[in-house]
KEFI-689010 format. One record per residue (C-alpha): residue number from 0; residue in three letters; x negated, y, z negated. Coordinates in nm, 2 decimals. Last residue first. Example, Ala and Ser with C-alpha at 12.3 -4.5 7.8 and 13.67 -1.06 7.14 Angstrom:
> k  r  u  v  w
> 1  Ser  -1.37  -0.11  -0.71 .
> 0  Ala  -1.23  -0.45  -0.78 .
//
This chain:
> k  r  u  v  w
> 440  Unk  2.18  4.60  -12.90 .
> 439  Unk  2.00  4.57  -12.61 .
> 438  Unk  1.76  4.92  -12.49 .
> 437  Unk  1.66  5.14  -12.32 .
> 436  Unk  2.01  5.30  -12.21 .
> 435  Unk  2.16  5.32  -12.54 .
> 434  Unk  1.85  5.44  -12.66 .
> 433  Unk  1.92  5.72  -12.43 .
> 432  Unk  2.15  5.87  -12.62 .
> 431  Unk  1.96  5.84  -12.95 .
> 430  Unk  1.63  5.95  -12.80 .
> 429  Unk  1.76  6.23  -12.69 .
> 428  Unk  1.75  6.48  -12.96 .
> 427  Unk  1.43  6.39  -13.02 .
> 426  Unk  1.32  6.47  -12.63 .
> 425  Unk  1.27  6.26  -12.37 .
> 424  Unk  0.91  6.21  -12.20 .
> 423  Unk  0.98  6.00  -11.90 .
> 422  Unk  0.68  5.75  -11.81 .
> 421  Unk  0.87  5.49  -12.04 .
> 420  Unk  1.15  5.46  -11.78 .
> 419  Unk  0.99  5.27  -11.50 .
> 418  Unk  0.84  5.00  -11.71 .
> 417  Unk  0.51  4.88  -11.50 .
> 416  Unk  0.28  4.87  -11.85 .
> 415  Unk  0.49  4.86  -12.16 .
> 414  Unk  0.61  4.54  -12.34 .
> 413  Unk  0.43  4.33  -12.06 .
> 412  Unk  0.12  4.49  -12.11 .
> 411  Unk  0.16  4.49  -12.54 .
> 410  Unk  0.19  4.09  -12.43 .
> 409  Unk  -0.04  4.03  -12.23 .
> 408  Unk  -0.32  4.16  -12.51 .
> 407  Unk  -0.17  3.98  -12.76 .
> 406  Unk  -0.25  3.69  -12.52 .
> 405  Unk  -0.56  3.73  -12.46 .
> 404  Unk  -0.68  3.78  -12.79 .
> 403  Unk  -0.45  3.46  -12.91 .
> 402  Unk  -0.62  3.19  -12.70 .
> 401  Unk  -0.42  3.02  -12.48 .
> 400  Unk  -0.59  3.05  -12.13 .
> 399  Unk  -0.95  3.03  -12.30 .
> 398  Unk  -1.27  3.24  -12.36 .
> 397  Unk  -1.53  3.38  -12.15 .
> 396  Unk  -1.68  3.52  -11.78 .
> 395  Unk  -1.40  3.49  -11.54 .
> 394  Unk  -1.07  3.61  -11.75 .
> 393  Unk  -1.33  3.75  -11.92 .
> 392  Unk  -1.27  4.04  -11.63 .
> 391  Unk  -0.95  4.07  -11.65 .
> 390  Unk  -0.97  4.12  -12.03 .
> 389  Unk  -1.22  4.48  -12.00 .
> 388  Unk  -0.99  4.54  -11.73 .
> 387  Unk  -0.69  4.54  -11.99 .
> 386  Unk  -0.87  4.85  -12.12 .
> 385  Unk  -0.79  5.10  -11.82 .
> 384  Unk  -0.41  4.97  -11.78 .
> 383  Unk  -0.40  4.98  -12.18 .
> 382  Unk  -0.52  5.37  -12.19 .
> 381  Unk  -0.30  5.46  -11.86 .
> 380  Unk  -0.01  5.35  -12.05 .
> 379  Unk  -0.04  5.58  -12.31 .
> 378  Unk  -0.20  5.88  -12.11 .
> 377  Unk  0.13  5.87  -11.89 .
> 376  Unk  0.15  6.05  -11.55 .
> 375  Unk  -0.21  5.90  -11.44 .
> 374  Unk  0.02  5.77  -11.12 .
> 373  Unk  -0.31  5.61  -10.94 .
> 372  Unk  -0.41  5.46  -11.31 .
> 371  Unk  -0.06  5.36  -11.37 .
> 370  Unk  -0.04  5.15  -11.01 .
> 369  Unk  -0.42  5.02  -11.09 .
> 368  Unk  -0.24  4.86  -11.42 .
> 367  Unk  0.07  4.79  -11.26 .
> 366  Unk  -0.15  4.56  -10.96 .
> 365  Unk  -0.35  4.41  -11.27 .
> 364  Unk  -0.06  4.30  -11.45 .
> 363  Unk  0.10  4.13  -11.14 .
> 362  Unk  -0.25  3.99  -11.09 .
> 361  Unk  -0.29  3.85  -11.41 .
> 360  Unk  0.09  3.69  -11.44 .
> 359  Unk  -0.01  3.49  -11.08 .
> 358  Unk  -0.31  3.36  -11.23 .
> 357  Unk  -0.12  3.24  -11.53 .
> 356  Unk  0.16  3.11  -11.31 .
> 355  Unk  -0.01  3.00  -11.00 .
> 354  Unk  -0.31  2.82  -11.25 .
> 353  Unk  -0.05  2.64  -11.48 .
> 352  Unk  0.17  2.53  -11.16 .
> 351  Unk  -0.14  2.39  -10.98 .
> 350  Unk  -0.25  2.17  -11.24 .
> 349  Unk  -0.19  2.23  -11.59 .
> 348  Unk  -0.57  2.19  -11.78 .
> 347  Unk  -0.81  2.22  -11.46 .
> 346  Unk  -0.59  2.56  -11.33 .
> 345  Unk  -0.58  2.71  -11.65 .
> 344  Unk  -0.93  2.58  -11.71 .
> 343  Unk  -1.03  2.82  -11.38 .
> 342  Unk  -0.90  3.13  -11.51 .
> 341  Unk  -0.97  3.07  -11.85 .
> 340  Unk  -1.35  3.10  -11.79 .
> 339  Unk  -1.57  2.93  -12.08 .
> 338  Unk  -1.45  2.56  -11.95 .
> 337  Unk  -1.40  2.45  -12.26 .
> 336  Unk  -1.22  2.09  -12.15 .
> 335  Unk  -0.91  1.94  -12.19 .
> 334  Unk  -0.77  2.20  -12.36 .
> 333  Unk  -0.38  2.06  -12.30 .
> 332  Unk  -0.39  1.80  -12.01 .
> 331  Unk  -0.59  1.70  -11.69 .
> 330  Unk  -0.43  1.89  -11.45 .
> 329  Unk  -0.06  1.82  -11.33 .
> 328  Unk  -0.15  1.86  -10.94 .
> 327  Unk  -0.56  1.88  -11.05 .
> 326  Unk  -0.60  1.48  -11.07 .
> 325  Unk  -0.53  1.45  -10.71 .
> 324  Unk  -0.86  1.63  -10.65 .
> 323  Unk  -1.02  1.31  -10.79 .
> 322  Unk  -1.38  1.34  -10.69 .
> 321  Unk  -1.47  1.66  -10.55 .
> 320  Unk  -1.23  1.84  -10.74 .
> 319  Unk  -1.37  1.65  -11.06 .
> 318  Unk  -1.73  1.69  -10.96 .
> 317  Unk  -1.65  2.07  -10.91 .
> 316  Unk  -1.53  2.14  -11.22 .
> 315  Unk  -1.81  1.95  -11.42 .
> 314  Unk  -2.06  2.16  -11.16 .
> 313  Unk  -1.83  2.45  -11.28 .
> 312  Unk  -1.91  2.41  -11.66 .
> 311  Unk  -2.23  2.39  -11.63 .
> 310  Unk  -2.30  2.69  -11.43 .
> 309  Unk  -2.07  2.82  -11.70 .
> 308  Unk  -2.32  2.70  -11.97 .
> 307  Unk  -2.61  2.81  -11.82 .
> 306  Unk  -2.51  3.16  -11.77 .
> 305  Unk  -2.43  3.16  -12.19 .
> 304  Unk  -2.76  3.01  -12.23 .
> 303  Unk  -2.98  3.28  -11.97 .
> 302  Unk  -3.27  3.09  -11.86 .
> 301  Unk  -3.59  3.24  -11.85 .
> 300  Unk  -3.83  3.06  -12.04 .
> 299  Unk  -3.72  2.73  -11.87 .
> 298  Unk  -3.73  2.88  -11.52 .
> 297  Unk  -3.43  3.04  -11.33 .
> 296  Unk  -3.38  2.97  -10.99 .
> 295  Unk  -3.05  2.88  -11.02 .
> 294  Unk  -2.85  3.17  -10.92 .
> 293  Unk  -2.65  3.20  -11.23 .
> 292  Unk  -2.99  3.15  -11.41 .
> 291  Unk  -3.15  3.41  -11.23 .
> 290  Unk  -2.87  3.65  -11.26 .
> 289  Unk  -2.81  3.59  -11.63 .
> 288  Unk  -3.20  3.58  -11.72 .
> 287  Unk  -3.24  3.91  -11.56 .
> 286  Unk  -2.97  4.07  -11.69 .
> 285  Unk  -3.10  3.94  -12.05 .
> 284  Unk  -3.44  4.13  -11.97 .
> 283  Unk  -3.29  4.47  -11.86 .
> 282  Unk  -3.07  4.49  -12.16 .
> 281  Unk  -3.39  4.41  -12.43 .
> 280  Unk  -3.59  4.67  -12.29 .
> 279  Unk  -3.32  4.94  -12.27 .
> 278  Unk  -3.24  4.83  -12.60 .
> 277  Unk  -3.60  4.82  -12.72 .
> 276  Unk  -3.67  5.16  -12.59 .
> 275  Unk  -3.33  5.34  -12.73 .
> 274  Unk  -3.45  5.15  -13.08 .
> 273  Unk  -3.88  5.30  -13.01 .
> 272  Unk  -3.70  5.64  -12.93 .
> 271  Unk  -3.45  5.63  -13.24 .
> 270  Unk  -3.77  5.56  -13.51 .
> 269  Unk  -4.01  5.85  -13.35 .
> 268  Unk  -3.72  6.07  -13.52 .
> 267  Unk  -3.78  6.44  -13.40 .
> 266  Unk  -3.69  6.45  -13.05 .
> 265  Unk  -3.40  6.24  -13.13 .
> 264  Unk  -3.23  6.47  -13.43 .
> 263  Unk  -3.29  6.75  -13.20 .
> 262  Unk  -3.15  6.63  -12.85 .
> 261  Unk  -2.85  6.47  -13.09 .
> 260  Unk  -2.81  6.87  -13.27 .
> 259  Unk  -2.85  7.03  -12.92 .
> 258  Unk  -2.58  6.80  -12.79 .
> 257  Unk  -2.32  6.85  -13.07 .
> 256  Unk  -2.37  7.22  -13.04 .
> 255  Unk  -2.34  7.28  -12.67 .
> 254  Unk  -2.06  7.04  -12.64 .
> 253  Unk  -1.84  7.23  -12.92 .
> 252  Unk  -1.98  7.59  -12.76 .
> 251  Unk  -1.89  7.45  -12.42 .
> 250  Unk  -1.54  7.37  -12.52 .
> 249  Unk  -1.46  7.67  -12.68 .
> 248  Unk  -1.57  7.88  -12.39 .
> 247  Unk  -1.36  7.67  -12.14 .
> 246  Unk  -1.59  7.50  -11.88 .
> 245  Unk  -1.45  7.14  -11.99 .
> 244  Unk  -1.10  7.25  -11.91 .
> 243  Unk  -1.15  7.44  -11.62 .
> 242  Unk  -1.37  7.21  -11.44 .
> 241  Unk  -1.09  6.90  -11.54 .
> 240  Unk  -0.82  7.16  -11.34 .
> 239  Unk  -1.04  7.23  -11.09 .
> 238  Unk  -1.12  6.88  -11.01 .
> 237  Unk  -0.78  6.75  -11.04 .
> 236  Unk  -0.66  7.06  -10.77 .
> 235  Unk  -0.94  6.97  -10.54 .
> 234  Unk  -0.85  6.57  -10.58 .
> 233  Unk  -1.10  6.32  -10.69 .
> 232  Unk  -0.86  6.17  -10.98 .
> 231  Unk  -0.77  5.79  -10.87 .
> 230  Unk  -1.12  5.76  -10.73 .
> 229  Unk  -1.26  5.91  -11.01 .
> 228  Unk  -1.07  5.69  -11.27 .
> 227  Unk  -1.10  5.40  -11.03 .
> 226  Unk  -1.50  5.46  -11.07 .
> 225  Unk  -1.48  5.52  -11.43 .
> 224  Unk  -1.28  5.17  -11.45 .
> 223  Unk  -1.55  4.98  -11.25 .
> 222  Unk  -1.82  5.12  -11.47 .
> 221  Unk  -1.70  5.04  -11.77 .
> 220  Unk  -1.60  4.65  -11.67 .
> 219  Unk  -1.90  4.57  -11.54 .
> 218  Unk  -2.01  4.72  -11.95 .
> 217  Unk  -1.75  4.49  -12.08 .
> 216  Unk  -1.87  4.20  -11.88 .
> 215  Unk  -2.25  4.26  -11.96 .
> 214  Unk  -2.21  4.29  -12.32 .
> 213  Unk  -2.55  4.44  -12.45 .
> 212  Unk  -2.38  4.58  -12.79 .
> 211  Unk  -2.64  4.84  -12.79 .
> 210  Unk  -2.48  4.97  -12.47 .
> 209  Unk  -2.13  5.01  -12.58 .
> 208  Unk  -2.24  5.11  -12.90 .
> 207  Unk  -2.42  5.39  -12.80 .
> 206  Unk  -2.14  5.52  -12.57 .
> 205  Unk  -1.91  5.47  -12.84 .
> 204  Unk  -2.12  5.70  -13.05 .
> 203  Unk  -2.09  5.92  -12.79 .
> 202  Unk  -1.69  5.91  -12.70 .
> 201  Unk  -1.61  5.89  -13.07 .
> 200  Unk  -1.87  6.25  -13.13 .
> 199  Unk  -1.66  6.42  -12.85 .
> 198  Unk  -1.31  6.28  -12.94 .
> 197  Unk  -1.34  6.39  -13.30 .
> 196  Unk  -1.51  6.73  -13.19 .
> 195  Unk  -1.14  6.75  -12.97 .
> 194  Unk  -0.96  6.66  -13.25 .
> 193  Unk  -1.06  6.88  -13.49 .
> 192  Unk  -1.00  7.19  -13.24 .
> 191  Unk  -0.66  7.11  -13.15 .
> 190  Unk  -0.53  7.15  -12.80 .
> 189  Unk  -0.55  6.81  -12.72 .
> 188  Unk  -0.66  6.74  -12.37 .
> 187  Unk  -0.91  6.52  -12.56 .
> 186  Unk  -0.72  6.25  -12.59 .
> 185  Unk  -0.76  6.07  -12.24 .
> 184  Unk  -1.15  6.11  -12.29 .
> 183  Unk  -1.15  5.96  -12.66 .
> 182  Unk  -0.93  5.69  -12.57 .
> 181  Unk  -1.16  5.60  -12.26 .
> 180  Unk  -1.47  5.65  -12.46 .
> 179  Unk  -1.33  5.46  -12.80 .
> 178  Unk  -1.18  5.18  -12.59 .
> 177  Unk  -1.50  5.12  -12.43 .
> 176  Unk  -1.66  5.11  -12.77 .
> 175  Unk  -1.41  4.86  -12.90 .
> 174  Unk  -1.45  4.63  -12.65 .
> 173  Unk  -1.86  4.59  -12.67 .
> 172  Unk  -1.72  4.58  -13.08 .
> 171  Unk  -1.50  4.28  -13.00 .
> 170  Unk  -1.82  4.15  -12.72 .
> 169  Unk  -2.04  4.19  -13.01 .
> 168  Unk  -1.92  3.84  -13.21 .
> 167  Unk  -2.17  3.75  -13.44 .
> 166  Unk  -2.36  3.40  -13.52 .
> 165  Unk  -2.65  3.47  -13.28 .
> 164  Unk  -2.86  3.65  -13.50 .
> 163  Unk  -2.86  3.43  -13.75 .
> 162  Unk  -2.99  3.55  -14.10 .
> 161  Unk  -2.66  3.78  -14.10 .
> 160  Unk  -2.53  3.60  -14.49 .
> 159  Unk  -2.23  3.46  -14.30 .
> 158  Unk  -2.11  3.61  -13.93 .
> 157  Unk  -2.29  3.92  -13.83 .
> 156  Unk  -2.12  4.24  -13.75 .
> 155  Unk  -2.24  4.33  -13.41 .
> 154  Unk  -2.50  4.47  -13.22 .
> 153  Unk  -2.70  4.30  -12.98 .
> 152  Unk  -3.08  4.25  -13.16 .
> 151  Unk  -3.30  4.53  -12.97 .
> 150  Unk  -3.41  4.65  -13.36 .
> 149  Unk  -3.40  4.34  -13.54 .
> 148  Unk  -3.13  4.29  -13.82 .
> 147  Unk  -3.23  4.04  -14.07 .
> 146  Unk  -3.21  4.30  -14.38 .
> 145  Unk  -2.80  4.39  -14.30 .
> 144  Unk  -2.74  4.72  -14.40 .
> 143  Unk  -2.82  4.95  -14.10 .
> 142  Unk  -2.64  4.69  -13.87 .
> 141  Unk  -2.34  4.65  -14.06 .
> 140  Unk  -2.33  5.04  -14.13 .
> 139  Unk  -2.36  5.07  -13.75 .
> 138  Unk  -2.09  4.82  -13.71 .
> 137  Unk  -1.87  5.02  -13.99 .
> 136  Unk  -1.94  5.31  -13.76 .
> 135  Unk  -1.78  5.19  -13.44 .
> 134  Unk  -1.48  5.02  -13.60 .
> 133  Unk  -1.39  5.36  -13.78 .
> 132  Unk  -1.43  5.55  -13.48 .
> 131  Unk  -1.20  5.28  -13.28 .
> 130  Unk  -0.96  5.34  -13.57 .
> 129  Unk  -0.98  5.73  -13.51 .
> 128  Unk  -0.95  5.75  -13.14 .
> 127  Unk  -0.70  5.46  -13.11 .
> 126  Unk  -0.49  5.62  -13.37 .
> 125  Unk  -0.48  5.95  -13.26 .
> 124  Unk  -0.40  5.71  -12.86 .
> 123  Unk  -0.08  5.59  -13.00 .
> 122  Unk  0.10  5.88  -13.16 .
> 121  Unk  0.31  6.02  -12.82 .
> 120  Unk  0.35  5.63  -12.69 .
> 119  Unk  0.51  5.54  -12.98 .
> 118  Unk  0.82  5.72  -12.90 .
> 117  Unk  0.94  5.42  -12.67 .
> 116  Unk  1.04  5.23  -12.99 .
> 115  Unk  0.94  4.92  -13.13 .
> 114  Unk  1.22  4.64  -13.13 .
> 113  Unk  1.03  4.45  -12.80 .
> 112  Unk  0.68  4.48  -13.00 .
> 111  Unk  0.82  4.30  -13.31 .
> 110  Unk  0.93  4.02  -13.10 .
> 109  Unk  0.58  4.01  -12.89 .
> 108  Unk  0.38  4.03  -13.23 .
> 107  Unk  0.60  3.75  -13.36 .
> 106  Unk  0.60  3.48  -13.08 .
> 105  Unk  0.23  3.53  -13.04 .
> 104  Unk  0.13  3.45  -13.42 .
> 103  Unk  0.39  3.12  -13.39 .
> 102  Unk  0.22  3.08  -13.10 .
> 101  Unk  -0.10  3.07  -13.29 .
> 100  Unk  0.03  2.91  -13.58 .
> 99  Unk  0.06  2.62  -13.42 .
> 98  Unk  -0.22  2.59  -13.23 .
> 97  Unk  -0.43  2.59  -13.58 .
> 96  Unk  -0.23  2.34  -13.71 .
> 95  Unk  -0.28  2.08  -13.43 .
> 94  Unk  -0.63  2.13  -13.38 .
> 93  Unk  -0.61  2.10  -13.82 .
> 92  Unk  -0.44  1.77  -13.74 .
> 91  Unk  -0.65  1.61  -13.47 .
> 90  Unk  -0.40  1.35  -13.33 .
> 89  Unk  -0.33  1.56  -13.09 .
> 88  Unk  -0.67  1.63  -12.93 .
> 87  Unk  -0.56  1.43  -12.62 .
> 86  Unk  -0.25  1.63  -12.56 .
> 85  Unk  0.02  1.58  -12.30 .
> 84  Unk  0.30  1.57  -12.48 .
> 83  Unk  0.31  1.79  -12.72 .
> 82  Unk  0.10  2.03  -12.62 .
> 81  Unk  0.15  1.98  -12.25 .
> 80  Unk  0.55  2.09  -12.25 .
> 79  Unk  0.39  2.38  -12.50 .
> 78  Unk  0.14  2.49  -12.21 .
> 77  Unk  0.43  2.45  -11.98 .
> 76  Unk  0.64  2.66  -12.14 .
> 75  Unk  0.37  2.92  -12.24 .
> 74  Unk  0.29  2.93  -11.88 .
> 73  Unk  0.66  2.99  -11.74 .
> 72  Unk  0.71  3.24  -12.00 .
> 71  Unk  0.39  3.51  -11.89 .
> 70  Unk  0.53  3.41  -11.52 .
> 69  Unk  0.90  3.59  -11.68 .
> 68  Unk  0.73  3.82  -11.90 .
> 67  Unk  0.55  3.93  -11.56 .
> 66  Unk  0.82  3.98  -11.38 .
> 65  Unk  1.11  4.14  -11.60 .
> 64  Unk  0.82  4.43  -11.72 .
> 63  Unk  1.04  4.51  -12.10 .
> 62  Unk  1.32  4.65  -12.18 .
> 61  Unk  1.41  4.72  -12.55 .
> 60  Unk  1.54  4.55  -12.85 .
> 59  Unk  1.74  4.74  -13.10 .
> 58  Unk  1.91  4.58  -13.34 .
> 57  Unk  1.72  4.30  -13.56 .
> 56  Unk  1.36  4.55  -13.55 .
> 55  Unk  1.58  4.86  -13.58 .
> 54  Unk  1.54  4.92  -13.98 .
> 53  Unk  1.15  4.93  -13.90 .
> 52  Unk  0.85  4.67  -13.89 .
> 51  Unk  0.54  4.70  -13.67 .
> 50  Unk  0.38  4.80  -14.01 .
> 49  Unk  0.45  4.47  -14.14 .
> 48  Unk  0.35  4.30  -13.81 .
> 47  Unk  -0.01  4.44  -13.86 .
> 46  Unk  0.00  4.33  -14.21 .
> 45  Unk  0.02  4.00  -14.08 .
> 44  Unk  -0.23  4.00  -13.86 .
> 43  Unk  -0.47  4.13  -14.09 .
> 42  Unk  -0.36  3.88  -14.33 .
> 41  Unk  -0.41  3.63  -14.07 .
> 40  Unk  -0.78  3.72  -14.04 .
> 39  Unk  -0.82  3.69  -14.39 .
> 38  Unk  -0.68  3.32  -14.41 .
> 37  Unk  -0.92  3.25  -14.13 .
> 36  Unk  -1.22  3.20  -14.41 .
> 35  Unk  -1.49  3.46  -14.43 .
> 34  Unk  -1.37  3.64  -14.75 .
> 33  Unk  -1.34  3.99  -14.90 .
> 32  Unk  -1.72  4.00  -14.83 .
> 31  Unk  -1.76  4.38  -14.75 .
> 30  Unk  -2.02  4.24  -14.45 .
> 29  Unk  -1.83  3.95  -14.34 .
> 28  Unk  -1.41  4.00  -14.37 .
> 27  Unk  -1.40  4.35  -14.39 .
> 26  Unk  -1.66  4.38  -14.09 .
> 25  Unk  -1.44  4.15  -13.88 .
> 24  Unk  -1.12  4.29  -13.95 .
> 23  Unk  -1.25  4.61  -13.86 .
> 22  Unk  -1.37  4.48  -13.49 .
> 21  Unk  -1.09  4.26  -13.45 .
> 20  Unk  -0.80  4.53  -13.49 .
> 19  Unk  -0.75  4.61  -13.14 .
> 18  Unk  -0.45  4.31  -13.06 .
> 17  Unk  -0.31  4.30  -13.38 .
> 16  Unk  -0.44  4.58  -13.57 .
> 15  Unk  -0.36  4.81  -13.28 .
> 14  Unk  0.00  4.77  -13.29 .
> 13  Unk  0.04  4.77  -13.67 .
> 12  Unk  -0.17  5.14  -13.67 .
> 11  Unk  0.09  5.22  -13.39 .
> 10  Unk  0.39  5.14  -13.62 .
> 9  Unk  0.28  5.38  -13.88 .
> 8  Unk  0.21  5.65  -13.60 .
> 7  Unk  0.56  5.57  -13.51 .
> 6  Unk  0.74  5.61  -13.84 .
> 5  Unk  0.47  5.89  -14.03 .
> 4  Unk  0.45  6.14  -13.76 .
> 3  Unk  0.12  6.24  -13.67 .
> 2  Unk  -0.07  6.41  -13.37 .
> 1  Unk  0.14  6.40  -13.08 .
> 0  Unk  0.05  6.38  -12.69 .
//
């Protein structure tokens, strides 16, 4: 893994402001004020692709997972097929706008992804570790700053003037901190110093944010990866060799020191037990509400909103698959209904061929992704396979089959997750003979 050079580490920073850069964007836009509207957002985006950019973006364009690009096409087809003529919303024009410039926003990042070069998988994970950093204490500053936040509140940069608690969006940040603990583990085989008190002090704070944030699916999601990691990673020699690392003098002294000044700082501030109280407090009760609600036995003082609403949701499901099952061949047309869970409104919005070809996409990522983890050959690519989990999951628990986080995310897993010849490590004076290999002029 490389530190810094100025091309690729230039084109990673692009990368991650598209499909990572939420969090930052986020704070810029609410608590900094340089301006709430979507306009911002698409600056973001835009600067993103910018930095994606390179003399090679019109020449080269290199290989990509054949499969899944071709299920990931298949969907967008027919989702387009059913914008245009299958829409009931049509004849709303900012619907219509917006939709618009979200494939357009899709199209780009994917083109500029295909022209990016292999060799951005040696400066990737620098710039997760210190973006991710960044994201995670700009929400703290958020939090400190704003004079409505309630200790036990979920953590997040508050939408507007932050006199609503619930106008934030804490599953980006919930994100972000698992990508700062899983970036910050993978990094810190580093031999440099800096970067491995960097990656200690990203993987705790991260750690705090992860919980404060109080995002169940992300946090599922946590644990499930950290048990494939061990799984994938139980072996005698692995276990030595992760032994040996952390037990190195150096390392000790770093973790040693960085403990003894939190243990410190927390024994002595009654402020940080009451918040580490509240959270805990606060955690416990909204599981509950989620698992009674789910189950229905939930009483009106403890029902869980966001439960509700899927429970909702899948009783609507249900009384359409009870009662016209026909109906769900061709589905019932573009966004039809919010179903929360993109999964099933892929299959309620395009029939049977929209749920076998976005479900179908999902599972061919997921199988590369566990394929990478069991491999663990490439930190890169083990990095996405590990935080495309926290997306799998809210492929059940929130958002929809179209919408651009999700698909920015497919589409850096279809540029780079299950391609055989990214896992070999070429030198510079290769890369122009094997370009020729790689990729299409």
């Amino acid at each position: 893994m490389k530190l810094f050079d100025f091309k690729y580490t230039r084109q990673s920073i692009g990368i991650f402001l598209v499909f990572m850069g939420s969090p930052l964007i986020f704070f810029f836009k609410e608590t900094l004020g340089f301006g709430g509207s979507s306009a911002f957002t698409l600056g973001g985006f835009i600067l993103g692709f910018i930095l994606m950019f390179s003399k090679d973006t019109f020449r080269k364009y290199y290989k990509l997972n054949t499969p899944i690009f071709r299920l990931g096409a298949i969907f967008t087809l027919i989702s387009l097929i059913y914008f245009y003529a299958y829409n009931q919303t049509f004849t709303e024009s900012y619907l219509v706008g917006r939709d618009i410039a979200n494939y357009l926003l899709i199209a780009v990042f994917f083109f500029m992804l295909v022209s990016v070069s292999n060799e951005v998988k040696e400066y990737f994970l620098p710039v997760v570790i210190a973006l991710t950093l960044l994201g995670n204490l700009c929400l703290i500053y958020s939090m400190v700053t704003n004079p409505f936040f309630v200790i036990g509140q979920r953590a997040t940069v508050v939408f507007g003037d932050g006199s609503s608690a619930a106008s934030g969006n804490p599953h980006v940040y919930a994100r972000n901190a698992f990508a700062g603990i899983f970036g910050s583990y993978l990094m810190f085989s580093s031999k440099n110093t800096l970067w491995k008190l960097v990656c200690i002090l990203n993987c705790l704070i991260s750690i705090a944010v992860l919980l404060m944030t109080q995002v169940r699916t992300i946090f599922l999601a946590f644990i499930i990866s950290a048990a494939l990691y061990v799984y994938y990673n139980t072996s005698l020699n692995n276990v030595k060799k992760t032994i040996k690392q952390f037990l190195s003098f150096r390392n000790i002294l770093l973790m040693l020191m960085l403990l003894g000044g939190i243990i410190y700082f927390i024994s002595t501030n009654e402020l940080i037990i009451n918040i580490l109280t509240s959270y805990y407090e606060s955690s416990s009760t909204a599981l509950t509400k989620a698992v009674l609600t789910a189950a229905g036995v939930a009483d009106e003082k403890n029902t869980d909103a966001s439960a509700l609403g899927r429970v909702g949701n899948l009783d609507f499901f249900k009384g359409i698959l009870y009662g016209e099952p026909y109906s769900l061949i061709l589905g019932k047309g573009y966004r039809f209904w919010y179903m929360d869970m993109p999964i099933v409104e892929a299959f309620l919005d395009y029939g049977l061929i929209g749920l076998w070809s976005f479900g179908l996409m999902n599972l061919l990522i997921l199988k590369e992704s566990l394929k990478v983890m069991k491999q663990g050959n490439n930190p890169f690519t083990m990095f996405l396979a590990y935080f495309y989990l926290t997306y799998f999951l809210g492929l059940f628990t929130g958002g929809r089959p179209n919408d651009t986080p999700y698909w920015f995310v497919f589409a850096v897993m279809i540029r780079f997750v299950g391609v055989k010849y990214l896992d070999l490590m070429p030198s510079k004076s290769d890369i122009s003979s094997d370009s020729k290999e790689q990729s299409t002029t």
